[in-house]
DRENKOLNU-197143 format. One record per residue (C-alpha): residue in three letters; z negated, y negated, x; residue number from 1; chain. Coordinates in nm, 2 decimals, decimal comma. Layout:
DRENKOLNU-197143
<atom vose="Ala" Z="Z" Y="Y" X="X" koldren="NUM" voba="A"/>
...
This chain:
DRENKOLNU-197143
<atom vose="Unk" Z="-6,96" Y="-8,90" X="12,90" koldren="1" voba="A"/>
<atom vose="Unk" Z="-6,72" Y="-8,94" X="13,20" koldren="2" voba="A"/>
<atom vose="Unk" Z="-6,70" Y="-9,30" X="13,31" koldren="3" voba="A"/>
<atom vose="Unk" Z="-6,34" Y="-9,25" X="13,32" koldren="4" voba="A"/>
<atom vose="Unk" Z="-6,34" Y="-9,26" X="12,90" koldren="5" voba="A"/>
<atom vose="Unk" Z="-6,37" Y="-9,56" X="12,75" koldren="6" voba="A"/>
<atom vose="Unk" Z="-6,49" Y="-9,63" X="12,38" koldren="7" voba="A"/>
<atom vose="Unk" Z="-6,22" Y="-9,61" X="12,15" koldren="8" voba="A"/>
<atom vose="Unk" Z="-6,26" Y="-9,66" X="11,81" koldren="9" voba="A"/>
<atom vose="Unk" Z="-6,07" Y="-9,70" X="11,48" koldren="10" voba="A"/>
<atom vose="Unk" Z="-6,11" Y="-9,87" X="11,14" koldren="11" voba="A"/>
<atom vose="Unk" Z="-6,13" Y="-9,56" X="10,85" koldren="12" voba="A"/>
<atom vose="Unk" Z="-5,96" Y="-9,72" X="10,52" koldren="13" voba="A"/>
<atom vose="Unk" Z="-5,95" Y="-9,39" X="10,26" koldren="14" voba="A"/>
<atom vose="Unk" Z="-6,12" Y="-9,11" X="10,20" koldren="15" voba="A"/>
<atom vose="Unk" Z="-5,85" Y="-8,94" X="10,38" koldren="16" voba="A"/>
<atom vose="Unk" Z="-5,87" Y="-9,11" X="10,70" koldren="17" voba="A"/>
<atom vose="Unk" Z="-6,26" Y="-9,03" X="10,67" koldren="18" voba="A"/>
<atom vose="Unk" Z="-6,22" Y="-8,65" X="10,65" koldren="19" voba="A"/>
<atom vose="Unk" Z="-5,95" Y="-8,65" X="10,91" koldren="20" voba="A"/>
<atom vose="Unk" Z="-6,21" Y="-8,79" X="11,19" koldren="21" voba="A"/>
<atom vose="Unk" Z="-6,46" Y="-8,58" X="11,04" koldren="22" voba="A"/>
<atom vose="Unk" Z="-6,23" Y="-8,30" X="11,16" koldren="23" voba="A"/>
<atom vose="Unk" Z="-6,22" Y="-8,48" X="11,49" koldren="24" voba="A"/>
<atom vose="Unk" Z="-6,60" Y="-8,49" X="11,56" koldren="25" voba="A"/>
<atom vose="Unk" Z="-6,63" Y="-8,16" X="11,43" koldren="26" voba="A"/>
<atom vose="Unk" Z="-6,37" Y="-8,05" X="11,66" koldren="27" voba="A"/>
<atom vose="Unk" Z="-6,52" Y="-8,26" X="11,96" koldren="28" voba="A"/>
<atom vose="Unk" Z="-6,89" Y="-8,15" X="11,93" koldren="29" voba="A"/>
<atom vose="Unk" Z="-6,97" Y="-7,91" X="12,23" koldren="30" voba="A"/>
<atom vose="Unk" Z="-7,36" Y="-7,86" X="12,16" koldren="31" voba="A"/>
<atom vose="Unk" Z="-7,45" Y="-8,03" X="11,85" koldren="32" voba="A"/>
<atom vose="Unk" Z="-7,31" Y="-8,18" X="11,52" koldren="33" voba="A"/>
<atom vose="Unk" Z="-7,55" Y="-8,40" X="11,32" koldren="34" voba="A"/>
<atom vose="Unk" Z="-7,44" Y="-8,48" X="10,93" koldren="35" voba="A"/>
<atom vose="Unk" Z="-7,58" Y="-8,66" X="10,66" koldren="36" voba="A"/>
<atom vose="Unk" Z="-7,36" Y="-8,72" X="10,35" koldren="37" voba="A"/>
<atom vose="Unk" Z="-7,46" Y="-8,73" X="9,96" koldren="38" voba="A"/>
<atom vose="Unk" Z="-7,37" Y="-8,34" X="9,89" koldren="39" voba="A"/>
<atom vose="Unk" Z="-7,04" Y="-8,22" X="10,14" koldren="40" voba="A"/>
<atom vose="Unk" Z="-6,83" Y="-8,19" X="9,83" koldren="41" voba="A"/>
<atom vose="Unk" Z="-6,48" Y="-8,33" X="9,85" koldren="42" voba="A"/>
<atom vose="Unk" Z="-6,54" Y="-8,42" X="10,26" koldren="43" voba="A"/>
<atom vose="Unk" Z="-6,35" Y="-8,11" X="10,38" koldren="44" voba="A"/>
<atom vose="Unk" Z="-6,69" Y="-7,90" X="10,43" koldren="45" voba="A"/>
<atom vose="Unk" Z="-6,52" Y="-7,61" X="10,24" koldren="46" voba="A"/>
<atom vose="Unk" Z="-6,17" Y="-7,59" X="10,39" koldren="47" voba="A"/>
<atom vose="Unk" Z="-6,06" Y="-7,34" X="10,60" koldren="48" voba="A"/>
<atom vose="Unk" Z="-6,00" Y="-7,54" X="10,86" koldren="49" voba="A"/>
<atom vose="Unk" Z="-6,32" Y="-7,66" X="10,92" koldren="50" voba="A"/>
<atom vose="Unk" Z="-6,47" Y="-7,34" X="10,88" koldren="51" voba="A"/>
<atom vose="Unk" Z="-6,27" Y="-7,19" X="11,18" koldren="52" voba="A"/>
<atom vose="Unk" Z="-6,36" Y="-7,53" X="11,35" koldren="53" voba="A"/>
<atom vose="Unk" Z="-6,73" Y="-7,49" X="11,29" koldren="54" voba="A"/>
<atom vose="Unk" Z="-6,73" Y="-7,12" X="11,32" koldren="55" voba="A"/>
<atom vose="Unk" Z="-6,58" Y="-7,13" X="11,69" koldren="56" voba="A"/>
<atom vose="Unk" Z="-6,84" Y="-7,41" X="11,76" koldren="57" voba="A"/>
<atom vose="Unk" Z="-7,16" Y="-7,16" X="11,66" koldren="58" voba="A"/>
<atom vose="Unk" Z="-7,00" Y="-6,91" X="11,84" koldren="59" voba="A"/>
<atom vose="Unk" Z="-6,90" Y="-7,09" X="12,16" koldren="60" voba="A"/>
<atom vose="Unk" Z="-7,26" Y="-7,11" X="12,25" koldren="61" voba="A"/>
<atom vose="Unk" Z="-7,59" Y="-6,93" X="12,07" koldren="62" voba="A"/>
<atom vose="Unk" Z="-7,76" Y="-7,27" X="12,15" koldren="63" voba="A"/>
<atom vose="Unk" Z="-7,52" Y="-7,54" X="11,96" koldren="64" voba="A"/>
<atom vose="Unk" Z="-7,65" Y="-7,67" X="11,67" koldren="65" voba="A"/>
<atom vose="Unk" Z="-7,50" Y="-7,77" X="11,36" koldren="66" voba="A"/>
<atom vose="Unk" Z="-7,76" Y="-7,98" X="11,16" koldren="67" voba="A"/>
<atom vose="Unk" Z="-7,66" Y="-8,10" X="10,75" koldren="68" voba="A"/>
<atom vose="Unk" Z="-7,84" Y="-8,31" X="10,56" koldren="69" voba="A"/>
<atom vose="Unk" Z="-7,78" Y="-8,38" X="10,20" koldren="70" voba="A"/>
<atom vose="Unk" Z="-7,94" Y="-8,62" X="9,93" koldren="71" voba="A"/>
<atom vose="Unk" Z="-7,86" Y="-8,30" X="9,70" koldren="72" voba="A"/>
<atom vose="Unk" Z="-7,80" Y="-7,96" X="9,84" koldren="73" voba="A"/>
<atom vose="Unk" Z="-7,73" Y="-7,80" X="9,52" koldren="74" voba="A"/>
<atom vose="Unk" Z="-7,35" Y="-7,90" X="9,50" koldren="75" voba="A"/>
<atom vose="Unk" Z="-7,31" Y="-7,73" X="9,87" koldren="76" voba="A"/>
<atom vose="Unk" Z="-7,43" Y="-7,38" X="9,72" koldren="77" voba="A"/>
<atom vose="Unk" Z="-7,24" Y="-7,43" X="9,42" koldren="78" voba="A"/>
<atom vose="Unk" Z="-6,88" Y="-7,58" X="9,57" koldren="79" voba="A"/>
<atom vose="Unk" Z="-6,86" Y="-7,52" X="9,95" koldren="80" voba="A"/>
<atom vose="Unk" Z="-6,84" Y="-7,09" X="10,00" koldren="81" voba="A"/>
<atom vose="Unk" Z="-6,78" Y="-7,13" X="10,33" koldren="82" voba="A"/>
<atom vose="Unk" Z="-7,01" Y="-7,33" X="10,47" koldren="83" voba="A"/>
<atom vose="Unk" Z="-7,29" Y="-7,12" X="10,28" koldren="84" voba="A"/>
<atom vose="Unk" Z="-7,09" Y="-6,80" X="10,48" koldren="85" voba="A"/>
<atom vose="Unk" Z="-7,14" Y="-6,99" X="10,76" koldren="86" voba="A"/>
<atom vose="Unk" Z="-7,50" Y="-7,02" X="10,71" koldren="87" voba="A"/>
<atom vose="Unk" Z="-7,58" Y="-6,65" X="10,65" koldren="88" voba="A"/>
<atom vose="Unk" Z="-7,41" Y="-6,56" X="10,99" koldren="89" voba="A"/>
<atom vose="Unk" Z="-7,57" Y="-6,89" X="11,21" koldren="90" voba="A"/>
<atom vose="Unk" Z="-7,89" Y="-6,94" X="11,02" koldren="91" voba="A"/>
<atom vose="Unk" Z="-8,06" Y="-6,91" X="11,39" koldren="92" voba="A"/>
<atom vose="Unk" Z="-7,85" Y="-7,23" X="11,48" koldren="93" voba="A"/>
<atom vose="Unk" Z="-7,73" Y="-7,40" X="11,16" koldren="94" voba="A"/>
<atom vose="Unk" Z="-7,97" Y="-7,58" X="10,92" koldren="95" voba="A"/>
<atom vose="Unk" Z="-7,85" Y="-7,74" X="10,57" koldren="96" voba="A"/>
<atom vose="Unk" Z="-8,14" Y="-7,95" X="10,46" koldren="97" voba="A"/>
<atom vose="Unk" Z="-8,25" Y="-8,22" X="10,15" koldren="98" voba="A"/>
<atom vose="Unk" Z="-8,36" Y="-8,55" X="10,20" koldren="99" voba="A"/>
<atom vose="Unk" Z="-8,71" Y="-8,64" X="10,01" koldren="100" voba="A"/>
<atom vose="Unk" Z="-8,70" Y="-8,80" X="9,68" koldren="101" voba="A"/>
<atom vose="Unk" Z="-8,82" Y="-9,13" X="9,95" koldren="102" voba="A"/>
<atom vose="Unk" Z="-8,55" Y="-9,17" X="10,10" koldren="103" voba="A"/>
<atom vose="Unk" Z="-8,29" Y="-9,09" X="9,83" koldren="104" voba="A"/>
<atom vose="Unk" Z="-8,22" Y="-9,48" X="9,88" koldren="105" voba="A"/>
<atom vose="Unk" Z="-8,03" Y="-9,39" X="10,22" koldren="106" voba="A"/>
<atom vose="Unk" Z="-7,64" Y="-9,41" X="10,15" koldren="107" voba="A"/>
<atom vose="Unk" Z="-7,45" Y="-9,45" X="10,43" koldren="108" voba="A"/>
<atom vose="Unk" Z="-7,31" Y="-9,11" X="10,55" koldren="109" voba="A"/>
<atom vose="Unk" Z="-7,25" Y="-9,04" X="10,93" koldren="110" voba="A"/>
<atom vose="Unk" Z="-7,17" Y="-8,75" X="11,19" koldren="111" voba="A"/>
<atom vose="Unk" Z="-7,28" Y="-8,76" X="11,54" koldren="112" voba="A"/>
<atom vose="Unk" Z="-7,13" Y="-8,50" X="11,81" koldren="113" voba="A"/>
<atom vose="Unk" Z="-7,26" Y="-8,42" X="12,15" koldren="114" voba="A"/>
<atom vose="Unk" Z="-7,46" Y="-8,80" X="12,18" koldren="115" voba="A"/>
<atom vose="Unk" Z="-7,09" Y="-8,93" X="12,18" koldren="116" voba="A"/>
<atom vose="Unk" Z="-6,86" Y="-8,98" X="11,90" koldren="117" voba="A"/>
<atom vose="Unk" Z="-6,95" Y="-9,03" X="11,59" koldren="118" voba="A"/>
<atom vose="Unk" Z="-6,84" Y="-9,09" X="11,21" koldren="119" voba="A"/>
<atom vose="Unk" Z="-6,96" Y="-9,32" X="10,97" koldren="120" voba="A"/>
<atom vose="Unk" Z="-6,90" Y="-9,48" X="10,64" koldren="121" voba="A"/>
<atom vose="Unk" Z="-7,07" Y="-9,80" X="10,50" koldren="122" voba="A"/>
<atom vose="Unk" Z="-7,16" Y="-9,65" X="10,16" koldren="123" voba="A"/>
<atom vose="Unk" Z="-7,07" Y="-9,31" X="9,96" koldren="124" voba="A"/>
<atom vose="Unk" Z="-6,90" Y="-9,52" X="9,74" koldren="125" voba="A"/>
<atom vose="Unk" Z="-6,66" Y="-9,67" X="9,95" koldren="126" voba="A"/>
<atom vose="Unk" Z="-6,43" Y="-9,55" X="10,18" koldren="127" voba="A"/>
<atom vose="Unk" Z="-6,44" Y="-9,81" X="10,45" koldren="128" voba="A"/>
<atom vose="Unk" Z="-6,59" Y="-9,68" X="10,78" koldren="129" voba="A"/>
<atom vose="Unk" Z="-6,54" Y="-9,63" X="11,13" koldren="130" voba="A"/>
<atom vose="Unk" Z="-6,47" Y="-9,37" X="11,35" koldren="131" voba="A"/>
<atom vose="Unk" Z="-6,57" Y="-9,38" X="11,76" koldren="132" voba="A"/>
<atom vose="Unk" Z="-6,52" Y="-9,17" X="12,07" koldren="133" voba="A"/>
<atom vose="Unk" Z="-6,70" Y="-9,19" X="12,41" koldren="134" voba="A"/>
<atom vose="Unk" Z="-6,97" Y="-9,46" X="12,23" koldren="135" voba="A"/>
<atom vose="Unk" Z="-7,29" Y="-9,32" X="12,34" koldren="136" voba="A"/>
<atom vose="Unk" Z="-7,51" Y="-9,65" X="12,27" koldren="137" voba="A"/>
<atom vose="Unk" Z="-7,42" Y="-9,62" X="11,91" koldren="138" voba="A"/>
<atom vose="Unk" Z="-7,39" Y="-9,22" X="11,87" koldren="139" voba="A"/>
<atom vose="Unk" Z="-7,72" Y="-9,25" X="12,01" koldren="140" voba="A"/>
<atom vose="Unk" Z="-7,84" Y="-9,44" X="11,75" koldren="141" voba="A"/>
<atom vose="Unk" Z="-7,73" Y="-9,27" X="11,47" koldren="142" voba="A"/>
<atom vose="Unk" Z="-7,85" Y="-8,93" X="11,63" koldren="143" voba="A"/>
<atom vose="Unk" Z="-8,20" Y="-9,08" X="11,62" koldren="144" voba="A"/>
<atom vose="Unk" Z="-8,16" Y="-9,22" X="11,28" koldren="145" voba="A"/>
<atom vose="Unk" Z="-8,09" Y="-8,86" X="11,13" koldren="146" voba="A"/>
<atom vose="Unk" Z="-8,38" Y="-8,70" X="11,33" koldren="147" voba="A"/>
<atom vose="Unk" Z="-8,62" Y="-8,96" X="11,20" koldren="148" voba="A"/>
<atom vose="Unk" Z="-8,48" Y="-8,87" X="10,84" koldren="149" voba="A"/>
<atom vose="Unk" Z="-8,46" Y="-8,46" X="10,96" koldren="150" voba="A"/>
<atom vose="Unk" Z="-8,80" Y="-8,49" X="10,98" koldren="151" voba="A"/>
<atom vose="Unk" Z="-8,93" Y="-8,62" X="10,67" koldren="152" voba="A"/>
<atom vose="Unk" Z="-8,67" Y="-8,32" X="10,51" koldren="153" voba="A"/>
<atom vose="Unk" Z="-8,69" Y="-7,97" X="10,44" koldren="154" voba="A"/>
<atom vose="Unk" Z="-8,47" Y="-7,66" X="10,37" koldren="155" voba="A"/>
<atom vose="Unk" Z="-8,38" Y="-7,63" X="9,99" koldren="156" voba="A"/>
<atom vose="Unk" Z="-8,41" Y="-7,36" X="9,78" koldren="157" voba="A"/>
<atom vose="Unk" Z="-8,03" Y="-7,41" X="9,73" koldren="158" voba="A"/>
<atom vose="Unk" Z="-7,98" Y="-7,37" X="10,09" koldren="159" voba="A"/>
<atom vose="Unk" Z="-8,20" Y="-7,16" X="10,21" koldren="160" voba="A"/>
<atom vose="Unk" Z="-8,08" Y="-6,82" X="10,38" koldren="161" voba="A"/>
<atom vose="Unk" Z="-8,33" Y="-6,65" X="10,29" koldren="162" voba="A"/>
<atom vose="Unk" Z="-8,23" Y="-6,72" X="9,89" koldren="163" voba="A"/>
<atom vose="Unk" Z="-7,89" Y="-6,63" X="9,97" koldren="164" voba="A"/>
């Protein structure tokens, strides 16, 4: 982060305004993209859009990472093509996995990029969320949350490459 950038941040309202900024960090990330959410369905994970974003961003470096975590992967086999194309061709640095039946309780989805910006949303149920650039302290944060809950996950059978 530049100490020329400030924070900036903005209130998300609908579903819409949260996929749009999901664009955004997806579009901002330079090495890595963390994402938890409940299953990617109906968040823009299998538009073509985003697959071109996410595409050039695995193949802008061999070392980025794009890291998913679901509560259920088996919707993202079933509903989101793309992404699972995605998955074949990056499976060295793209990783969908499941949250444990532990910590199915978690339900506030979030996207980190780069230690920077980030995405979140206070519930899958509701809409309301917020969106911030150059906020490190907080992106940081988050970033840690998902590794601790990385961690205690694995690969699904849904999601595995190796099933695909």
């Amino acid at each position: 982060m530049s100490i020329d950038e400030p924070s900036q941040s903005m209130q998300l309202l609908s579903a819409a305004d949260y996929v749009t900024s999901l664009d955004t960090i997806c579009s901002l990330a330079k090495k890595s993209l963390f994402v938890f959410d409940k299953n990617f369905i109906d968040i823009g994970f299998n538009s073509e859009a985003r697959f071109e974003i996410l595409r050039e961003f695995l193949l802008s470096n061999h070392n980025n990472s794009l890291q998913l975590l679901a509560l259920d992967t088996k919707p993202v086999s079933q509903y989101c093509p793309r992404l699972m194309t995605l998955l074949r061709q990056f499976g060295h640095n793209m990783f969908i996995y499941q949250l444990p039946k532990h910590l199915q309780h978690l339900t506030e989805p979030f996207a980190v990029s780069d230690e920077s910006h980030f995405v979140r949303r206070f519930h899958f149920d509701d809409p309301r969320g917020i969106f911030a650039q150059h906020d490190a302290n907080m992106a940081h944060l988050l970033k840690s949350r998902f590794l601790e809950m990385w961690q205690a996950s694995r690969p699904s059978l849904f999601t595995s490459i190796f099933s695909l």
